[in-house]
C-alpha positions as CSV (number, residue, x, y, z in Angstrom):
1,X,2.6,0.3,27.1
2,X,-1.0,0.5,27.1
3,X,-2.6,0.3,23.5
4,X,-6.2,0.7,23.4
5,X,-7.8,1.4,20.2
6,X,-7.6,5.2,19.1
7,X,-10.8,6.8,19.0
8,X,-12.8,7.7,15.9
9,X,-12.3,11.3,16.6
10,X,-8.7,11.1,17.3
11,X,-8.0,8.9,14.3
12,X,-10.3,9.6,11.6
13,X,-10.5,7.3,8.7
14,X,-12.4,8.2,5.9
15,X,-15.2,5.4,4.3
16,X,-12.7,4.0,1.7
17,X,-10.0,3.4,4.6
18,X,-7.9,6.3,3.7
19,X,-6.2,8.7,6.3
20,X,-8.6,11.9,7.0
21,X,-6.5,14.7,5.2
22,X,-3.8,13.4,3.0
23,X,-6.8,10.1,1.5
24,X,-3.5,8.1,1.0
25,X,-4.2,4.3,2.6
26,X,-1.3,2.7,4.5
27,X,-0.5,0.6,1.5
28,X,-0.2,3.5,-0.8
29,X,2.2,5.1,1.2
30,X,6.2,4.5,0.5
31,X,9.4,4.5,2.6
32,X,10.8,8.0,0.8
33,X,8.4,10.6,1.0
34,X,9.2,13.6,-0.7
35,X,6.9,16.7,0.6
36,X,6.8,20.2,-1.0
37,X,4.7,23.4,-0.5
38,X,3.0,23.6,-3.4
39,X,0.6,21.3,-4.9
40,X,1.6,21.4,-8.7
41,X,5.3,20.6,-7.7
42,X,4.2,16.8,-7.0
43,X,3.8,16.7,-10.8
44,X,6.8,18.1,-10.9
45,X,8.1,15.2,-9.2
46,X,6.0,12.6,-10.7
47,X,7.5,13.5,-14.2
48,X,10.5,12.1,-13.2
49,X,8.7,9.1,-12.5
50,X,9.0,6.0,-14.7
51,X,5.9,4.6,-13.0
52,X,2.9,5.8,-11.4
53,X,1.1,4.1,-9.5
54,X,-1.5,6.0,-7.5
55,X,-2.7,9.7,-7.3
56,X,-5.2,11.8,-5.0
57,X,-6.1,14.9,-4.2
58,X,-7.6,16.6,-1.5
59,X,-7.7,20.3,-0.6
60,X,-4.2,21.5,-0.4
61,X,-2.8,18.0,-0.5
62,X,-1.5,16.5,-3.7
63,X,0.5,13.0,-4.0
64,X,1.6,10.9,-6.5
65,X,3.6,7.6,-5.3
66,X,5.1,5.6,-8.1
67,X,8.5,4.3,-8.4
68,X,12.0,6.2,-10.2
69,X,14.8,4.4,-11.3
70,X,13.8,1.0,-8.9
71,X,13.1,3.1,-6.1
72,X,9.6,3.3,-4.9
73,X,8.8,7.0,-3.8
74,X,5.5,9.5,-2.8
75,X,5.6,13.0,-3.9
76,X,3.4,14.6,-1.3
77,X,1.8,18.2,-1.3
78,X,1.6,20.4,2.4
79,X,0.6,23.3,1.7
80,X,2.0,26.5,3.7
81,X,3.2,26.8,7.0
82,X,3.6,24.4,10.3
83,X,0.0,24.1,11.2
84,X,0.1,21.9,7.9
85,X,3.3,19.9,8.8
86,X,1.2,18.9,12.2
87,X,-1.4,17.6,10.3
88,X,0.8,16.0,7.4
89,X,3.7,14.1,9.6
90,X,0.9,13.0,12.1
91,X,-1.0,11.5,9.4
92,X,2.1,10.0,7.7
93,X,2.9,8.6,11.2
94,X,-0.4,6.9,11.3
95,X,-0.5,5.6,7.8
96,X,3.1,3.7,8.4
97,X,2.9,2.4,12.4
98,X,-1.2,2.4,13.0
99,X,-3.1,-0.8,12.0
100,X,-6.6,1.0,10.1
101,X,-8.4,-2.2,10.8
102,X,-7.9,-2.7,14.9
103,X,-6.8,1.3,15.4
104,X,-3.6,-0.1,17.7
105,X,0.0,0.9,17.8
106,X,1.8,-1.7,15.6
107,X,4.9,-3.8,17.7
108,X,6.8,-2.8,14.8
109,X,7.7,0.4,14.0
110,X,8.3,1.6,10.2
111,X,10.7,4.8,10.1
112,X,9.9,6.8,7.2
113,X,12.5,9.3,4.9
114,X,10.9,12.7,4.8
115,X,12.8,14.9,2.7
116,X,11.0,18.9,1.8
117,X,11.5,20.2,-1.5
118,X,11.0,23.7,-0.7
119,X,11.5,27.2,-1.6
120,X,13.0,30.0,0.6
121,X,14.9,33.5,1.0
122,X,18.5,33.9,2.1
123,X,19.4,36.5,4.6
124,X,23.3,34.9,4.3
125,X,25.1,37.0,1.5
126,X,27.1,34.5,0.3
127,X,24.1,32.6,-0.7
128,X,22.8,33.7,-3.9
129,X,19.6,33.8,-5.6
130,X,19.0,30.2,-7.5
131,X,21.1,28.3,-5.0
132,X,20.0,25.5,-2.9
133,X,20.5,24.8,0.5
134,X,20.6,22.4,2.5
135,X,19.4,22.8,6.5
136,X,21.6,20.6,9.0
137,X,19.5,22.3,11.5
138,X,15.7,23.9,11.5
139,X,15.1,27.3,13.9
140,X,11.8,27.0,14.9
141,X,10.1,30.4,16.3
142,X,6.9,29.0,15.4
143,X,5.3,27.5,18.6
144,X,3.7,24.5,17.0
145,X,5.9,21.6,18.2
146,X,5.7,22.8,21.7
147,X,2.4,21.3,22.0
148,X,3.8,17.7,21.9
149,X,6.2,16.2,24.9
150,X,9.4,15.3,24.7
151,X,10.5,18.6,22.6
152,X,13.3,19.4,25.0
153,X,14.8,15.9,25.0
154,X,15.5,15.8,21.2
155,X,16.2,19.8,20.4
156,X,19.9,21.0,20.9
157,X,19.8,22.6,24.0
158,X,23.0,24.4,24.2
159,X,22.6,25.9,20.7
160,X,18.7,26.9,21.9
161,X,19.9,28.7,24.5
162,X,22.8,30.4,23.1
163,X,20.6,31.7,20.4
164,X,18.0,32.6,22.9
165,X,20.8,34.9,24.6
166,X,22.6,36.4,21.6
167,X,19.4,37.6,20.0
168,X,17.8,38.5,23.4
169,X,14.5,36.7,22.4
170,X,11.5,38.6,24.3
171,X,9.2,36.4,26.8
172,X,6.2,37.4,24.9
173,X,7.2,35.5,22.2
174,X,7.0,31.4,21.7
175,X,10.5,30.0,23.2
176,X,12.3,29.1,20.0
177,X,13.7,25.7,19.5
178,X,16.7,23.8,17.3
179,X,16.6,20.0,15.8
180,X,18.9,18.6,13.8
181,X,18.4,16.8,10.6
182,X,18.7,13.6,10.2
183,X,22.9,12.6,9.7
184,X,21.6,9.4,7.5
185,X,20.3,12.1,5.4
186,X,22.4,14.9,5.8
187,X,25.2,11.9,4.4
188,X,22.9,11.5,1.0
189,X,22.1,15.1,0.3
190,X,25.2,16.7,0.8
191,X,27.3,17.9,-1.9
192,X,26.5,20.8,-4.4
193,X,24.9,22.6,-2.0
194,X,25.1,25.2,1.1
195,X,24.4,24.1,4.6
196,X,23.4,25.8,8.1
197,X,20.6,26.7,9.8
198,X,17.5,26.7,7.9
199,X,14.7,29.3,10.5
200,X,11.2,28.1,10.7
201,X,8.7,31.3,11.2
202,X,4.9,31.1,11.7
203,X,3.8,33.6,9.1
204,X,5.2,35.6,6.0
205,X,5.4,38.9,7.2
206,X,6.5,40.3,10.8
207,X,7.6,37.0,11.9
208,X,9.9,37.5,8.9
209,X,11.0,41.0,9.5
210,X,8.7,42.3,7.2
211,X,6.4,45.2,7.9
212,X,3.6,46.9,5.6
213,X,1.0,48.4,7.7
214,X,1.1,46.4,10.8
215,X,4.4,47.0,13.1
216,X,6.7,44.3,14.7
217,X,6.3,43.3,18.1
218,X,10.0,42.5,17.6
219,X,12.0,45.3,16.2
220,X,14.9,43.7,13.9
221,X,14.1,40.3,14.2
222,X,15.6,39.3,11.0
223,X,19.1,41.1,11.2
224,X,19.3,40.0,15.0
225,X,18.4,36.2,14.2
226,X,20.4,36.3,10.7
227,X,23.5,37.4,12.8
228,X,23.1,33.7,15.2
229,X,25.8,31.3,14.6
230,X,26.9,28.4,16.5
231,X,30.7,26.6,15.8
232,X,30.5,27.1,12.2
233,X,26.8,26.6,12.0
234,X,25.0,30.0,10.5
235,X,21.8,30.9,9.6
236,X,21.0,30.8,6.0
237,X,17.6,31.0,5.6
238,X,13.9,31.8,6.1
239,X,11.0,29.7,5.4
240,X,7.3,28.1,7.4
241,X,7.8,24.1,7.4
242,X,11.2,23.3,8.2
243,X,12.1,23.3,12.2
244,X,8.1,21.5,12.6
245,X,9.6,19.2,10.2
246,X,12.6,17.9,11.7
247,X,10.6,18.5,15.6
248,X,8.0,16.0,14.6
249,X,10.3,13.4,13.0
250,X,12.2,13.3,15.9
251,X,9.0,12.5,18.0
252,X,7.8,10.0,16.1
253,X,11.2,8.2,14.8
254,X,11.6,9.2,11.3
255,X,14.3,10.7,9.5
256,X,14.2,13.8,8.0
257,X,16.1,16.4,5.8
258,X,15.1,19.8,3.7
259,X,16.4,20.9,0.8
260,X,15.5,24.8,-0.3
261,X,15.9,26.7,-3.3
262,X,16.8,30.8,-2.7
263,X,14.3,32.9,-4.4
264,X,15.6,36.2,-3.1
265,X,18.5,37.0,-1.0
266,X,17.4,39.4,1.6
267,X,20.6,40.4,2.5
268,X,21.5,41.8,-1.3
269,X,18.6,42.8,-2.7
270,X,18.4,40.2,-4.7
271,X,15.5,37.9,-6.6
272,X,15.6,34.8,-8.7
273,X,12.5,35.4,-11.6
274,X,13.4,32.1,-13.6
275,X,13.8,29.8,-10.2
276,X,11.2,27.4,-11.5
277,X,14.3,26.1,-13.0
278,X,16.1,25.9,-10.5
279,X,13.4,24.1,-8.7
280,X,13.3,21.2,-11.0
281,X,17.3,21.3,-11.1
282,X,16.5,20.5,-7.4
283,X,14.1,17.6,-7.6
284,X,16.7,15.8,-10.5
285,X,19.7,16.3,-8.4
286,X,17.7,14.8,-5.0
287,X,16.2,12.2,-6.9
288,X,19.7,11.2,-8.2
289,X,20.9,10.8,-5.0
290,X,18.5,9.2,-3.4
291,X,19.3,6.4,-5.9
């Protein structure tokens, strides 16, 4: 394989050798990366802590690495939606397998653990408000990971075009896409939680079924997709990071999982005020197991 040295304006470093977006530097970066939405949930995280050992900020993104119970983990802020996971996995990509000093492709890769920490809504009625599930596969309708090759070699192609069938997906539309979490992962998390399809939209609002003054160029979008299932595999739930999530990691060779708390469940009605608790019920119960 060729490896010149990446360009300045592909790679951009900043002046105290940190990565452009996230200022983390390689060394600051650990194996476990937990990533979240929103910024003040990496203090969340880093309460749990016992030690931290570095902390930055920059825009939207937020990290604290330090170590819990032996374990040496970064708590690591995206913001909303996939355009930020493109920038965020990228970047953590570079941080582990690019050397900052020559710009080269390492010989040796590092894999990274990934794992979101996220919030969501249900359209599954069995899943009630407060619960947390767990996504053994991400539904993207986004169109952001369709800008990289090698999409179709690592997305379930079967389930993709069974789902593109039963819902009758219109052409005008990005061509959805399904990747599985990682089963390393998967093997950890489970337990104490719902799993299924977790569907990745590009927006809030019609892209979610929802409708205020602007109509959907997709009538019923969210009861048609919330009806897919697949051998026992259903959709649970709708969020903006998820299928970019596990579409990157594939690309790039890390492992990846997402974990989501319901806020509201769609399908009832229903909404969770007090799920800040449930939130922080979430990051004990990951960090637990991922020691």
């Amino acid at each position: 394989m060729n490896n010149q040295p990446l360009r300045p304006s592909d790679l951009l470093i900043n002046e105290d050798g940190s990565i452009y977006h996230l200022h983390l530097k390689p060394e600051e970066l650990a194996d476990t990366i937990l990533i979240v939405g929103d910024p003040e949930r990496t203090d969340s995280i880093a309460e749990f802590f016992d030690r931290v050992e570095t902390s930055h900020q920059n825009r939207e993104f937020y990290s604290h690495t330090g170590w819990y119970r032996g374990k040496r983990i970064t708590a690591l802020s995206t913001g909303i939606g996939t355009d930020n996971i493109d920038i965020v996995l990228n970047e953590l990509d570079a941080l582990a397998n690019i050397d900052f000093n020559t710009r080269q492709i390492k010989g040796e890769h590092r894999t990274l653990r990934i794992i979101r920490l996220g919030t969501s809504g249900s359209v599954n009625p069995e899943v009630p408000s407060g619960a947390t599930v767990l996504a053994t596969y991400g539904l993207g309708i986004d169109g952001t990971t369709q800008y990289y090759e090698g999409l179709e070699e690592i997305s379930e192609r079967e389930m993709t075009a069974q789902f593109i069938r039963d819902v009758q997906w219109p052409g005008h539309l990005p061509r959805p896409y399904i990747v599985a979490a990682s089963p390393d992962l998967i093997g950890v998390l489970d337990g104490g939680t719902f799993k299924g399809i977790t569907v990745t939209a590009p927006g809030f609002y019609a892209s979610q079924g929802r409708e205020i003054r602007l109509a959907s160029s997709f009538p019923g979008i969210l009861e048609k997709i919330s009806s897919f299932s697949y051998h026992g595999h259903q959709v649970m739930n709708f969020e903006m990071e998820t299928a970019a999530l596990y579409g990157l990691s594939r690309l790039l060779g890390h492992q990846a999982a997402s974990v989501c708390v319901i806020l509201a469940n769609r399908a009832l009605g229903t909404y969770e005020p007090r799920y800040k608790e449930s939130v922080s019920e979430m990051i004990a119960d990951v960090l637990g197991k991922l020691v």
